[in-house]
N, C-alpha and C positions, 0 to 999 in steps of 0.2 A: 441502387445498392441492394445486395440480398437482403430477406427478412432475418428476423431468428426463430421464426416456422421450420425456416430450411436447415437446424440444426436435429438432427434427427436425435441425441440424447438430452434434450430439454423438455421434459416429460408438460403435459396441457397445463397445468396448473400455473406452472411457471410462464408462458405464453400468455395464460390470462393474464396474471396479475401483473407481469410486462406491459401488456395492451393498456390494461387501466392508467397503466402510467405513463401514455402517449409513447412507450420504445416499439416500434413496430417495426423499421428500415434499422439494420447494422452501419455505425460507422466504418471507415477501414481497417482501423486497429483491431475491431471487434470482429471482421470479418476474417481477417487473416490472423489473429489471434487466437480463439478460441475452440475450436475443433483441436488445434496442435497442444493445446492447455490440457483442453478435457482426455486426449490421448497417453496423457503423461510426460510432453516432452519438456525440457527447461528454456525456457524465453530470453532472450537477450533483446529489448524494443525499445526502439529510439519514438517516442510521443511524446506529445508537449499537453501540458495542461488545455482541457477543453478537448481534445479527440475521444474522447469517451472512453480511455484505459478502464476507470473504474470497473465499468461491467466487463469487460473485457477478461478482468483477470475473477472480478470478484462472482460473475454467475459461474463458471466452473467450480469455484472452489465453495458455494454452495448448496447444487446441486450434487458435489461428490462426499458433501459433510455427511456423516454416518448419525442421525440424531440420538443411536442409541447407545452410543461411545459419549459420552459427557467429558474426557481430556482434550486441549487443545491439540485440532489437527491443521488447522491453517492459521501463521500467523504473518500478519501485513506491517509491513515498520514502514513508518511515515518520519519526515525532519520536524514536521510541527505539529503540536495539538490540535490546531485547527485544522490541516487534515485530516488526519487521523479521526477527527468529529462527522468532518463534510462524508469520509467516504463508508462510516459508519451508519450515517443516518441512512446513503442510499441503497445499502447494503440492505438495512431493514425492511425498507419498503419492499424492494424488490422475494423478498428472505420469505417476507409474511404468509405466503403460498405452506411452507415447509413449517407444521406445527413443533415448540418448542426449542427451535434452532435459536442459542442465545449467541450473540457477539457483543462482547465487551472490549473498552477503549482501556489502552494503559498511557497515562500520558504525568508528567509533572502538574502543581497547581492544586492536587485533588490528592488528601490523604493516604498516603502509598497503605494505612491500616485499614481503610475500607475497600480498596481495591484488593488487597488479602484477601478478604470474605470475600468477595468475590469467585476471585480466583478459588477459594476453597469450595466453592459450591460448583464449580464445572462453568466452562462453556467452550464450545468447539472451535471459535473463531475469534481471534485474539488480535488488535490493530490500535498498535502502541508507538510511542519514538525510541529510538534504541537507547535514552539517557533511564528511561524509568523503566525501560522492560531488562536490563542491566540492573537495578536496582533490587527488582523482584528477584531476578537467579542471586543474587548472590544471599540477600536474604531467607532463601528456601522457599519463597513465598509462589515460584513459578518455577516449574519445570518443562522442558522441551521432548523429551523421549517419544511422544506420541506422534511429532508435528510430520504431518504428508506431505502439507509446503510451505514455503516461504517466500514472500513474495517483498520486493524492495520499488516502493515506488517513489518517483522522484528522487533515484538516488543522489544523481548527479550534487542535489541541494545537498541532502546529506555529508556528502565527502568533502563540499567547500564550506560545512560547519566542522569538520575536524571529527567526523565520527566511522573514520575506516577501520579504526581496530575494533570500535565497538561493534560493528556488524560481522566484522571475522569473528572475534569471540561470541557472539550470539548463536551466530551459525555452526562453530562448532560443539554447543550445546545441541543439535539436531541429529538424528539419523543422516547416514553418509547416503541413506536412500532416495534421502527426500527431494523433490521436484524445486524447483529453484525459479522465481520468473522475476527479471530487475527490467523495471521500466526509468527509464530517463528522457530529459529533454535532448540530451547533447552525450554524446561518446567522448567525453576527452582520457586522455592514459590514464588516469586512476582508476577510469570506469572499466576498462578491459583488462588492469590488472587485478580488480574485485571481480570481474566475470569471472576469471581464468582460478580464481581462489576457491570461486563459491558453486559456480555452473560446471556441468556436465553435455558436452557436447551440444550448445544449445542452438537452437531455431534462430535468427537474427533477423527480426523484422524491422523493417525502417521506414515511416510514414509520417508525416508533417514534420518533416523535418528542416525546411525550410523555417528558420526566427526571422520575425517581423524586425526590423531596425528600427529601433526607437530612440528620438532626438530628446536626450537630456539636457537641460540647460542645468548649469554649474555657475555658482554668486559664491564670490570669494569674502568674506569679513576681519577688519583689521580690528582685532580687541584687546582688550587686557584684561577683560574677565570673560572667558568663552563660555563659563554656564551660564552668568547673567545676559548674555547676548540671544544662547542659546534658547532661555526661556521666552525672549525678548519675539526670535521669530517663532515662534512656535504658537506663541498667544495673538500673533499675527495673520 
């Protein structure tokens, strides 16, 4: 597989600190992803968790973050906090190259008033769920005018949590400029009805896209009290 040497705008720094962190060969997604990122175009990608989207979407967006603009210009909506954590932390690692580049998490759990000061002191790259970054806009506490892109990963999850109007309305808090990239596991009709809402002409990459079939077993329980049962197997 290609390296990411062979990206001609990924300036040394970022290479090194790549290296340190054993990324030296491109995934697929990352190979066919990101030159068409860093170019400006809007993404439409079908990857499953584990094909390395993270850096994919997220060394473009900052390598192109301006450190001397302090308003959010890239924001990543994630379905869970725990994403939104995992792909923050790798963002960091990888980021550490680029001094003062801040990326903050907007997620539930965690006082929407510290996250304010946050947000009131700047940072360029913003990777929240769309329940609490919903929160902030209507509160005043988060503004969108600056943002260059938007990126939806794992939307797929998102849409079978009932959160499709919230990412239309987020996105239309954005410039009609702005670069657009929706990564999902699976394309089913909601997902090409939010491409077709939110994208612009976009690139459609499709790689692991083959799901592994996995054999669940299902135990049926006859109760009359289903929390008491409930608790029952669960301490089991």
């Amino acid at each position: 597989m290609p390296t990411f040497d062979s990206i001609k705008a990924f300036p040394q720094a970022l290479l090194e600190a790549l290296k340190l962190l054993n990324f030296t060969n491109m995934t697929e997604i990352q190979h066919k992803a990101i030159d068409p990122i860093l170019e400006g175009q809007d993404i439409l990608a079908q990857s499953k968790t584990g094909s390395g989207k993270t850096l994919a979407f997220g060394l473009p967006c900052i390598v192109r973050t301006d450190i001397t603009q302090n308003k959010p210009q890239t924001i990543i909506i994630t379905p869970t906090r725990e994403l939104a954590e995992q792909i923050a932390t790798q963002l960091r690692k990888v980021a550490a190259y680029k001094a003062n580049l801040k990326i903050l998490t907007l997620y539930g759990g965690v006082p929407l008033r510290a996250q304010a000061e946050s947000l009131a002191k700047g940072a360029p790259i913003l990777i929240g769920t769309p329940g609490r970054i919903q929160d902030h806009l209507a509160k005043g506490t988060l503004t969108l005018e600056s943002i260059n892109t938007l990126v939806l990963d794992e939307a797929d999850r998102m849409l079978d949590m009932g959160f499709y109007d919230e990412i239309v309305k987020i996105g239309s808090n954005m410039p009609r400029t702005r670069q657009t990239l929706l990564f999902s596991a699976t394309f089913p009709e909601k997902i090409e009805e939010l491409a077709k809402e939110l994208l612009k002409q976009p690139l459609i990459i499709k790689v692991d896209a083959i799901q592994e079939h996995v054999k669940i077993d299902e135990i049926a329980y006859k109760t009359s009290d289903k929390f008491k049962t409930l608790i029952a197997v669960i301490q089991s």
